[in-house]
VOPAGU-2260 file (C-alpha; in pm, 1 decimal, decimal comma):
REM VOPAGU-2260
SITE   aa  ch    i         X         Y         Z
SITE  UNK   A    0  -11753,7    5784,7  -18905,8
SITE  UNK   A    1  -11544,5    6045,4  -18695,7
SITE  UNK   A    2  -11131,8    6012,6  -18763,0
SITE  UNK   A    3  -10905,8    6138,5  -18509,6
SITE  UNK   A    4  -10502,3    6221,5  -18554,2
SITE  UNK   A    5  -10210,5    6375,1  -18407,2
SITE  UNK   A    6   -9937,6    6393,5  -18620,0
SITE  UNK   A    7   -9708,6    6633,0  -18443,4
SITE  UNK   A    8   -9460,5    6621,2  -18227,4
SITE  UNK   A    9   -9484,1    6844,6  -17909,6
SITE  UNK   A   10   -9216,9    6960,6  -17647,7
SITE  UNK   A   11   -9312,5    7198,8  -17460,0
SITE  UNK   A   12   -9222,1    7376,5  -17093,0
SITE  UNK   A   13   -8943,2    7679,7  -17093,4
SITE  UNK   A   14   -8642,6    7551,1  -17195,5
SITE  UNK   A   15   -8787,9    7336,2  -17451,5
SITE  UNK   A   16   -8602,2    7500,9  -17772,8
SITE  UNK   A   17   -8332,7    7236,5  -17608,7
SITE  UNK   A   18   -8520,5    7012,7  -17830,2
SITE  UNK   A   19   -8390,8    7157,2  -18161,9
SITE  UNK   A   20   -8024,0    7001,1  -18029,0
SITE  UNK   A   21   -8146,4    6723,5  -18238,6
SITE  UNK   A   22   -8071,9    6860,7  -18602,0
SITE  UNK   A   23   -7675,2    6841,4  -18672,1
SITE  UNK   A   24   -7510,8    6931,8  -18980,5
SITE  UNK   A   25   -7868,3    7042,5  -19174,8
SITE  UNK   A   26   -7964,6    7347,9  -19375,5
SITE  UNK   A   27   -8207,8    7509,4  -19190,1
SITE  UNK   A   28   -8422,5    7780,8  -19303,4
SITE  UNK   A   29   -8631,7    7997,8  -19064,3
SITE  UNK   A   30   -8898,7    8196,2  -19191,8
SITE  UNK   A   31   -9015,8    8463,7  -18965,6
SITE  UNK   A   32   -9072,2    8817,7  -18956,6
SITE  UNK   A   33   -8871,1    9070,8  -18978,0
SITE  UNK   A   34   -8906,8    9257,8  -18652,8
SITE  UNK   A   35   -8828,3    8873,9  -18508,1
SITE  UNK   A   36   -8532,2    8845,4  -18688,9
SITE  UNK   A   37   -8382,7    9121,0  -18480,3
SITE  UNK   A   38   -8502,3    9077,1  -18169,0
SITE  UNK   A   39   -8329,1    8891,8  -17883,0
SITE  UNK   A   40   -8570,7    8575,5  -17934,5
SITE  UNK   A   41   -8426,3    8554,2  -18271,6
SITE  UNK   A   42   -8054,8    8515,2  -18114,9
SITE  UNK   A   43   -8197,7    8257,8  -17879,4
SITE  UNK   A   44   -8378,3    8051,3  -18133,7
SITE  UNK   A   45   -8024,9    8082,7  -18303,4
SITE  UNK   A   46   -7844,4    7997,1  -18024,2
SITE  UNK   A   47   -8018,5    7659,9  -17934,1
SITE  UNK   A   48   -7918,2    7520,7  -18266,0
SITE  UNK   A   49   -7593,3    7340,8  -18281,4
SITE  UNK   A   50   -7305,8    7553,2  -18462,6
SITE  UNK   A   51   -7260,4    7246,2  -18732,8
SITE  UNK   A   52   -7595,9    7420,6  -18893,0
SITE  UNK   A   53   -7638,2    7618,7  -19202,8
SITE  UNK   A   54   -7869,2    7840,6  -19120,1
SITE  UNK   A   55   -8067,9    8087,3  -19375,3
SITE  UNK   A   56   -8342,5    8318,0  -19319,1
SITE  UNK   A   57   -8666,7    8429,5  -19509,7
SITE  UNK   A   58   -8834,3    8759,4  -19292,1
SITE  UNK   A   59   -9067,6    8902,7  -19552,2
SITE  UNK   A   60   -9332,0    8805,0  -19314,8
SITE  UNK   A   61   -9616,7    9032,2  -19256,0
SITE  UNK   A   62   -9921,8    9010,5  -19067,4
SITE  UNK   A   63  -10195,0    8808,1  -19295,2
SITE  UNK   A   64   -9942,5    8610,6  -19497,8
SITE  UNK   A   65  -10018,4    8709,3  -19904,7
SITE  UNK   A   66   -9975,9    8460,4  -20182,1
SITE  UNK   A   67   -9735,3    8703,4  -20310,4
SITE  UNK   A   68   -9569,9    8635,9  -20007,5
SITE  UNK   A   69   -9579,4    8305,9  -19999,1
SITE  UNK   A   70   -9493,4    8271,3  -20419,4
SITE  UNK   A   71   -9135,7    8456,8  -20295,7
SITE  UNK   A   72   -9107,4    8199,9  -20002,6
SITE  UNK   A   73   -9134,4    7927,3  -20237,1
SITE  UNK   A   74   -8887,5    8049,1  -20519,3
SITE  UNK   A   75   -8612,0    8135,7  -20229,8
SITE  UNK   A   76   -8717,4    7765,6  -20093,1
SITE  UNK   A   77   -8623,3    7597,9  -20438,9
SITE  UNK   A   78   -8288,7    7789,8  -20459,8
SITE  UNK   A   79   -8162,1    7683,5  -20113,1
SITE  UNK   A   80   -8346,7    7363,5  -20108,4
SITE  UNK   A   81   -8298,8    7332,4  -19674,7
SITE  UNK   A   82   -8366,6    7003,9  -19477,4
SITE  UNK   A   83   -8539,5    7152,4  -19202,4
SITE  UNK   A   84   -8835,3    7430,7  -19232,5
SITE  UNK   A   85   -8905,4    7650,5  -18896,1
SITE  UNK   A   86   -9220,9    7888,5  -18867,8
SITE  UNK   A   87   -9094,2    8110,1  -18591,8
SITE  UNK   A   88   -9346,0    8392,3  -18445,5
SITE  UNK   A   89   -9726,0    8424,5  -18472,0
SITE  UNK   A   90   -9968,2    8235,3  -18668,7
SITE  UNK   A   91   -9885,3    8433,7  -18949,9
SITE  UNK   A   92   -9522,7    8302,4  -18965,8
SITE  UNK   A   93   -9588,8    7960,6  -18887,0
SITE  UNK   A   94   -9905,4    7924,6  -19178,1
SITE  UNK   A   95   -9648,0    8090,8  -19464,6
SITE  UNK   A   96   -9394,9    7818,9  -19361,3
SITE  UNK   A   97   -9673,4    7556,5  -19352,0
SITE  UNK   A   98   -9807,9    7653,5  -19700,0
SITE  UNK   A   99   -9460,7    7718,6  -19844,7
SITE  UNK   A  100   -9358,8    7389,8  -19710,2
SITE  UNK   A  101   -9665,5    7201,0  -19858,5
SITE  UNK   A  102   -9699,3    7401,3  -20213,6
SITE  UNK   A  103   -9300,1    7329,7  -20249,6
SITE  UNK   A  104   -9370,2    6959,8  -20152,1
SITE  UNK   A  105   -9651,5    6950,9  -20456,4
SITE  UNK   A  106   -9376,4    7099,8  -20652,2
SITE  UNK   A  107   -9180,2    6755,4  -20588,9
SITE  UNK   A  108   -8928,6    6927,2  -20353,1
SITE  UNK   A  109   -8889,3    6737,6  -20073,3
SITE  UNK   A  110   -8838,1    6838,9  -19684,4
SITE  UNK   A  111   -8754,6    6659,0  -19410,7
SITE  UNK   A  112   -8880,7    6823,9  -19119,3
SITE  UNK   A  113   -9117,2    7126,5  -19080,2
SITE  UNK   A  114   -9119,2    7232,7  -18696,1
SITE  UNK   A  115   -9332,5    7521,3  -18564,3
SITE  UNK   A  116   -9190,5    7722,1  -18256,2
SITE  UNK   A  117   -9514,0    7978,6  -18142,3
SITE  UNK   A  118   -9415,2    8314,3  -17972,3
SITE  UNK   A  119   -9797,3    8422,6  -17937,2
SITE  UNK   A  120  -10058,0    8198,2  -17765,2
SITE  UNK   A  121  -10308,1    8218,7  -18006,6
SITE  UNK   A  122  -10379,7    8074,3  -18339,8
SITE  UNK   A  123  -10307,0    7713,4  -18273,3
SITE  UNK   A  124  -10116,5    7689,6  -18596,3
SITE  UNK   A  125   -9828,9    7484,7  -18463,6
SITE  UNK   A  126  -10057,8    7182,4  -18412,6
SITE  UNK   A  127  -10318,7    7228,8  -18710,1
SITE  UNK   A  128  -10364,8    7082,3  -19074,1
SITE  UNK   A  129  -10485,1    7474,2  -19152,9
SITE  UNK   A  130  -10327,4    7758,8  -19271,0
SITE  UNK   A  131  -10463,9    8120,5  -19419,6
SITE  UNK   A  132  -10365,4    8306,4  -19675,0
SITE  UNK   A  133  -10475,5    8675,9  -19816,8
SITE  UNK   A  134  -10527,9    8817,6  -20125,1
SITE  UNK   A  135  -10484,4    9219,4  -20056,8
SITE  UNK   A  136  -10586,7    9319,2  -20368,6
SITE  UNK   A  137  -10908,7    9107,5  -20370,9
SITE  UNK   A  138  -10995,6    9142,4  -19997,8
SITE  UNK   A  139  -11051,3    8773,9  -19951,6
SITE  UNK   A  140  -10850,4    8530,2  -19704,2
SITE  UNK   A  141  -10805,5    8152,9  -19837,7
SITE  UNK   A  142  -10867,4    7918,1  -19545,6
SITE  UNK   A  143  -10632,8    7552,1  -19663,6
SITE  UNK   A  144  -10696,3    7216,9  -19526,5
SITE  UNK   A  145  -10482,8    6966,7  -19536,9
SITE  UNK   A  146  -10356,8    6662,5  -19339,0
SITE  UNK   A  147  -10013,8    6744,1  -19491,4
SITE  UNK   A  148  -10001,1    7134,9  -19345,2
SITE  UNK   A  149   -9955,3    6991,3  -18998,3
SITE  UNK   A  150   -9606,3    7038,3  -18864,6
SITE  UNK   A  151   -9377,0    6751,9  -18790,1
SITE  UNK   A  152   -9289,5    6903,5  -18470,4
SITE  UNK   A  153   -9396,4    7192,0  -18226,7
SITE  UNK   A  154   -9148,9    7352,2  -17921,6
SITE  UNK   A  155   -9410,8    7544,5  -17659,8
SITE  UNK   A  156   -9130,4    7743,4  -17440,3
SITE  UNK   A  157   -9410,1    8003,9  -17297,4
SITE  UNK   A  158   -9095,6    8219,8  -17198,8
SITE  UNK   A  159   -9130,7    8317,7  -17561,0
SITE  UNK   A  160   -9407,7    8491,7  -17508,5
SITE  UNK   A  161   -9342,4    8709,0  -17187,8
SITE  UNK   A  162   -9283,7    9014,9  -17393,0
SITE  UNK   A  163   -9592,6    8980,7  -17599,0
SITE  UNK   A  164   -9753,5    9346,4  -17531,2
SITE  UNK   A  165  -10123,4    9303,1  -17340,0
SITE  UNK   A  166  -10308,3    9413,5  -17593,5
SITE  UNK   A  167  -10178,2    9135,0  -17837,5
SITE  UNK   A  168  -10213,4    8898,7  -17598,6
SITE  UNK   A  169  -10597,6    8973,3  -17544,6
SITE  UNK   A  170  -10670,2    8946,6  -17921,3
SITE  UNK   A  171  -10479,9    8627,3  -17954,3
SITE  UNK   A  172  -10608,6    8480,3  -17622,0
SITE  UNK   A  173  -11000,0    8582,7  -17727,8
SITE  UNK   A  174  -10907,5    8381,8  -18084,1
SITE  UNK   A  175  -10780,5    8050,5  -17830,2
SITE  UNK   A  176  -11102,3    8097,0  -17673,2
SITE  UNK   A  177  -11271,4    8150,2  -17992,8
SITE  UNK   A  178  -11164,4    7856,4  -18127,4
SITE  UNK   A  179  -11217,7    7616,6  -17816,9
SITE  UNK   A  180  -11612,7    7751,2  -17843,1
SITE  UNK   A  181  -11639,7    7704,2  -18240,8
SITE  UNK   A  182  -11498,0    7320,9  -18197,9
SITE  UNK   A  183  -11732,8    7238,2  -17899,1
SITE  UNK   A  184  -12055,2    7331,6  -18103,3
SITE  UNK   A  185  -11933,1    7199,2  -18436,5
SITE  UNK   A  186  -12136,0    6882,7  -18576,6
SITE  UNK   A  187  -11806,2    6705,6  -18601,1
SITE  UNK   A  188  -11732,0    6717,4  -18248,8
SITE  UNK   A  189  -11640,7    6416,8  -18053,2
SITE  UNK   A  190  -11589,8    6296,8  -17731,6
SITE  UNK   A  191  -11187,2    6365,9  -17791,9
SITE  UNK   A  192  -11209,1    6686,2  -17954,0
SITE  UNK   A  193  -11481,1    6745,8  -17673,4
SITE  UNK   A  194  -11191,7    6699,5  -17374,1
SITE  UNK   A  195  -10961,4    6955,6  -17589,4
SITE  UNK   A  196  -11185,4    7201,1  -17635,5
SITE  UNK   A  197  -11373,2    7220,6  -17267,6
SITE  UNK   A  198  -10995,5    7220,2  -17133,1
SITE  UNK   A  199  -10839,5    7516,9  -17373,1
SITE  UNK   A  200  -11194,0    7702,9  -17286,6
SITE  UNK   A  201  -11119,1    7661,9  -16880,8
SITE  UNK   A  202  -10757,1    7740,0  -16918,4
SITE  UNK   A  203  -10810,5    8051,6  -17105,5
SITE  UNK   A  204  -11144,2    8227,4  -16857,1
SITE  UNK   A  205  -10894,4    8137,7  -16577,1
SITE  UNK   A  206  -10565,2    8232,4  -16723,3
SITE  UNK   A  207  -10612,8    8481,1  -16963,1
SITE  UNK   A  208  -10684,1    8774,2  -16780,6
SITE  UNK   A  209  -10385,9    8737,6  -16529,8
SITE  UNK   A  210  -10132,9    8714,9  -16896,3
SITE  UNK   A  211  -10335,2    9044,9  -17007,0
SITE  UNK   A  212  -10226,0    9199,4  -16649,3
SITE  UNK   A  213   -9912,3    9032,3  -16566,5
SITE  UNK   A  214   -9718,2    8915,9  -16870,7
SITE  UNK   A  215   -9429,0    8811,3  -16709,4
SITE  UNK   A  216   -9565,8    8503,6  -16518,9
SITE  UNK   A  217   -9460,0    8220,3  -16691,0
SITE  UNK   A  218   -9722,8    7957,9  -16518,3
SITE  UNK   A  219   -9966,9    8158,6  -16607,9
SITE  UNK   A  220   -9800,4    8214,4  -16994,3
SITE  UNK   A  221   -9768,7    7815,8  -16973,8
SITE  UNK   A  222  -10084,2    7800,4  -16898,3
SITE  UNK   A  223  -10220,2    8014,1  -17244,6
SITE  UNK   A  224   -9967,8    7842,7  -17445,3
SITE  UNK   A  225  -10111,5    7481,4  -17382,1
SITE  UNK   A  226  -10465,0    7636,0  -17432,1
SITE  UNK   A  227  -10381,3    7753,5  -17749,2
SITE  UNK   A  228  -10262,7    7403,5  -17884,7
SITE  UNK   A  229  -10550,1    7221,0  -17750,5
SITE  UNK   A  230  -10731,1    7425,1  -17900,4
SITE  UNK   A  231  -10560,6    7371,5  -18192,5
SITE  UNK   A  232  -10606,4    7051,7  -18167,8
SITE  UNK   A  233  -10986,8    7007,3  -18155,4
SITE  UNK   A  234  -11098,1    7281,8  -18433,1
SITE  UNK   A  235  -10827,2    7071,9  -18669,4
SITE  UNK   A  236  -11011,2    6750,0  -18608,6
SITE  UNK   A  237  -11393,0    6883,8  -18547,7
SITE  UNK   A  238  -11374,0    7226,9  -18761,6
SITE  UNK   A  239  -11473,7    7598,1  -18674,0
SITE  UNK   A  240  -11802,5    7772,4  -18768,6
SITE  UNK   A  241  -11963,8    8076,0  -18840,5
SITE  UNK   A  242  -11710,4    8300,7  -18616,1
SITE  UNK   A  243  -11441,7    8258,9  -18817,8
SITE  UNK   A  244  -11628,4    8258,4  -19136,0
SITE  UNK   A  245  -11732,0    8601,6  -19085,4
SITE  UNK   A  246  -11415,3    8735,1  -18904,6
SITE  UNK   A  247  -11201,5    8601,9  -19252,2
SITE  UNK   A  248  -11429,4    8927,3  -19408,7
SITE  UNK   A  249  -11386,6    9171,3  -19154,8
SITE  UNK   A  250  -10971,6    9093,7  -19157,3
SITE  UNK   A  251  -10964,1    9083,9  -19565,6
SITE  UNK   A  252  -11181,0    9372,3  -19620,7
SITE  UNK   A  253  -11102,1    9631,2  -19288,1
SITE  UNK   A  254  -10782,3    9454,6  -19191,2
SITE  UNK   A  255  -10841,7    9375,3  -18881,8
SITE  UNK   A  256  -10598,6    9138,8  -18646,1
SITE  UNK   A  257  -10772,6    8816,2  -18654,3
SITE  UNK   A  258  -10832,4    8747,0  -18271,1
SITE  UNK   A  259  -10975,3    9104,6  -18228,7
SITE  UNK   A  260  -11206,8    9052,3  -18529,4
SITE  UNK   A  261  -11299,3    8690,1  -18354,5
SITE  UNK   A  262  -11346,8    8850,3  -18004,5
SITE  UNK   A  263  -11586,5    9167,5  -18140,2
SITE  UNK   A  264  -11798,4    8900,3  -18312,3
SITE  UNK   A  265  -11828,8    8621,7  -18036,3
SITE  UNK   A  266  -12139,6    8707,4  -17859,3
SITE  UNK   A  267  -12373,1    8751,1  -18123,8
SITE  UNK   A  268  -12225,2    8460,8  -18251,2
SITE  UNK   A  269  -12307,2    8244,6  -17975,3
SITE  UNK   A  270  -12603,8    8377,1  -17945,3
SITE  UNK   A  271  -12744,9    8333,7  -18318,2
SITE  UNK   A  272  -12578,4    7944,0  -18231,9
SITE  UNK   A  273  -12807,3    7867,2  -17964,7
SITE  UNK   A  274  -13135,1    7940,0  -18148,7
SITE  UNK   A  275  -12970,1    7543,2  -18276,2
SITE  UNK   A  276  -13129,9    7316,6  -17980,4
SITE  UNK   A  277  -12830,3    7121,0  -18016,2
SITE  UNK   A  278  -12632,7    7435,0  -18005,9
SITE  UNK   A  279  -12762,1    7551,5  -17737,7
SITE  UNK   A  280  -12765,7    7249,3  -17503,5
SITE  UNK   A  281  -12393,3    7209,0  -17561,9
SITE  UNK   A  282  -12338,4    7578,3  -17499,8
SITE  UNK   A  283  -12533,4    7550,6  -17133,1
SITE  UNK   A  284  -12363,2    7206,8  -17097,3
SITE  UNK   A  285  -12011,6    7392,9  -17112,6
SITE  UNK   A  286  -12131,3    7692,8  -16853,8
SITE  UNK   A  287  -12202,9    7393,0  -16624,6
SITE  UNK   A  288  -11827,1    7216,2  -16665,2
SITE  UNK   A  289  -11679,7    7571,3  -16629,1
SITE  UNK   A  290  -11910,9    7666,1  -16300,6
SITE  UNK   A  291  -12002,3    7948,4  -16457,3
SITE  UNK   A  292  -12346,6    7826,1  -16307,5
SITE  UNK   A  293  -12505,2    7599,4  -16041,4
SITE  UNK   A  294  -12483,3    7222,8  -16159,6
SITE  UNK   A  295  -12906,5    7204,6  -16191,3
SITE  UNK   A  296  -12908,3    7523,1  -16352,9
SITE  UNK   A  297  -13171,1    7546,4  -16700,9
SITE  UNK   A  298  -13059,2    7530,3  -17061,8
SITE  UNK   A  299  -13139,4    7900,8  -17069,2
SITE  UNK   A  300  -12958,0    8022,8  -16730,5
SITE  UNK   A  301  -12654,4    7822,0  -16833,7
SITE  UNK   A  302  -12670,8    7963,9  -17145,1
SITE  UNK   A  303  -12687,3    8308,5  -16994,5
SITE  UNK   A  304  -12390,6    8258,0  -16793,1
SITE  UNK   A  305  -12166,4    8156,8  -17051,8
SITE  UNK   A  306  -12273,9    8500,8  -17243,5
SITE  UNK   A  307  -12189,9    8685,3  -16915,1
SITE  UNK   A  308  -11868,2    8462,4  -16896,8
SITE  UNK   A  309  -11744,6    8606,3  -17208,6
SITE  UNK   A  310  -11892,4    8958,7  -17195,2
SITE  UNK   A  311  -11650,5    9015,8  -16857,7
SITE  UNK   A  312  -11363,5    8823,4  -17054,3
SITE  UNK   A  313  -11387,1    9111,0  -17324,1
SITE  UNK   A  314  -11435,6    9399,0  -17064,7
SITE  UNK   A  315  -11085,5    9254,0  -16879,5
SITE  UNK   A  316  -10890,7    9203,7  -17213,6
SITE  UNK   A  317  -11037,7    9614,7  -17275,7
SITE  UNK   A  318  -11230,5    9404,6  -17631,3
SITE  UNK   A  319  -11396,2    9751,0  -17803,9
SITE  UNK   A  320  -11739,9    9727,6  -18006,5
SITE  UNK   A  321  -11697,6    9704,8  -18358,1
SITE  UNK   A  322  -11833,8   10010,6  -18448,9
SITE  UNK   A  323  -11539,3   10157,7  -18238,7
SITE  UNK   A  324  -11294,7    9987,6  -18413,8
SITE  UNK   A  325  -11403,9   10070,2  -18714,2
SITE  UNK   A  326  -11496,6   10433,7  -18622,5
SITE  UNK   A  327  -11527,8   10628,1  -18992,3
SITE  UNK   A  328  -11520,1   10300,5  -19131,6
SITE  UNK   A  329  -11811,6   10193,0  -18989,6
SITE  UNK   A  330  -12029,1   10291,3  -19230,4
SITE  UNK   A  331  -11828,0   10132,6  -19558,9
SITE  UNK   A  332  -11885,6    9801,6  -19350,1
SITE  UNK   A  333  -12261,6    9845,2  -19338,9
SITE  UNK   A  334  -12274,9    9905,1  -19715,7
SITE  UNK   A  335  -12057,6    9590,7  -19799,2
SITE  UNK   A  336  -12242,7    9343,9  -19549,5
SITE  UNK   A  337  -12444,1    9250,3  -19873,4
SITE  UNK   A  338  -12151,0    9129,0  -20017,9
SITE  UNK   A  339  -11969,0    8997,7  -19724,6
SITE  UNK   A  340  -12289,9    8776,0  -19659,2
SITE  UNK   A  341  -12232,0    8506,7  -19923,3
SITE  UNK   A  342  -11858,8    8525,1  -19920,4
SITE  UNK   A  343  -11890,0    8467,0  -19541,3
SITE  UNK   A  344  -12113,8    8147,4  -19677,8
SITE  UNK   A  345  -11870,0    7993,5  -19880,2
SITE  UNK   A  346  -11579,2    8027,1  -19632,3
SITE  UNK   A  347  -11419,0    7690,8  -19614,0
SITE  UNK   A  348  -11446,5    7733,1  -19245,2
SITE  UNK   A  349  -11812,9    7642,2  -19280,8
């Protein structure tokens, strides 16, 4: 039996931060970075929330929330005890207000709203019941699952992402994509998740390079935004795979952003996939809904195209090999593999 559940609010469209007009006389507590929290987006996320508002921040965000992190976040959470939770920025801001929200919550302190307000169109995080959270002294990044990590509400204003820099854009966009791909093959896939997943893959070939190039279009920033919560959507309800499984040790052990470590590994990926029949066949079925091939095409020319599909995604988003990224590193990563293997095994993406 296959369950299926959307439990959070959207608004989305520029202008949509209208939406948090709703909260009136509420402690508020924003937790973001700390670059965000004095930038101009900042001022506007401030300024769309009526002046009756007490509003308190928590920026000791960095990239690849840590529990120490999140430990902090929780302890300044039980001294201001606020109504109303934002995660405002990247994935990384929204999952340490998502697990600060839910560990509080198990602590018996109660919130009323947690809303998630993306300003990178990437990790789906705003829609998802997942969060992750690293351990830098261990290397390791703890994938959580829970129906309760799912925000109450999401605002998707793409004009908060026109000033996203190309390069981030590429890595986050290649991690949409990534997870579109890992939902469509998983065994838990359904028919719904299915319709999310083949629609966040079409939006981002199409729209993704044009964002890398042009950052300032806002259709076309719309466009990524939307992919990146339907995406969202279907790897919450049908699960990722073996891509993000091994990416969690390349980002805890080399440090690597998350979307880049997603992109360098999606190939091979889908490659080692397809020797699955089942695998395969969906993999061909979704270079066929794409056009990436003629409609009669084989299970192996289909499957082809979607590899060729991807390989020219990287080349526009300027995607590196891995042994570039890692350069001198390199070889340290060859000598752990052994290691990384089984922890890669037991990630609870898998």
């Amino acid at each position: 039996m296959h369950t299926f559940s959307l439990q959070t609010r959207l608004y989305s469209g520029p202008g949509s931060l209208a939406a948090l007009q709703r909260f009136s006389h509420q402690h508020i507590w924003i937790v973001c970075d700390g670059f965000l929290a004095r930038s101009p987006l900042f001022e506007r996320l401030r300024a769309a929330l009526p002046a009756s508002n007490r509003v308190s921040v928590f920026s000791d965000i960095t990239p690849d929330p840590t529990i120490h992190t999140v430990a902090k976040g929780i302890a300044q959470m039980q001294a201001l005890r606020p109504q109303v939770v934002i995660g405002f920025g990247g994935g990384s801001a929204m999952d340490a207000a998502k697990a600060i929200v839910w560990f509080s919550q198990q602590g018996g302190l109660p919130v009323d709203t947690c809303v998630a307000i993306p300003t990178t169109s990437g990790t789906g995080s705003e829609v998802t019941s997942a969060c992750v959270i690293s351990d830098p002294e261990k290397g390791i990044k703890y994938p959580l699952f829970h129906e309760a990590l799912c925000p109450d509400m999401a605002i998707l204003d793409p004009t908060l992402v026109i000033s996203v820099p190309p390069t981030i854009t590429a890595h986050t966009g290649l991690d949409v994509l990534t997870h579109a791909l890992e939902a469509w093959v998983s065994p838990q896939a359904t028919d719904f998740t299915d319709a999310l997943a083949e629609k966040a893959a079409r939006l981002v070939f199409r729209a993704l390079p044009v964002a890398v190039r042009q950052g300032d279009c806002v259709a076309t920033r719309s466009k990524m935004h939307n992919a990146s919560t339907l995406a969202g959507m279907a790897f919450s309800q049908a699960g990722l795979g073996l891509n993000h499984a091994i990416a969690h040790q390349l980002g805890g052990q080399f440090h690597l952003p998350h979307g880049l470590a997603n992109a360098l590994l999606l190939t091979a990926v889908i490659r080692f996939n397809a020797g699955e029949p089942r695998a395969a066949k969906r993999y061909a079925r979704l270079a066929r809904a794409c056009r990436f091939c003629p409609p009669e095409a084989g299970e192996q020319e289909a499957l082809q195209a979607l590899l060729a599909a991807v390989e020219t995604l990287k080349q526009q988003c300027t995607i590196p090999t891995l042994k570039g990224v890692l350069q001198e590193k390199y070889p340290l990563f060859l000598s752990r593999i052994p290691a990384m293997v089984p922890a890669a095994l037991a990630d609870a993406t898998l």
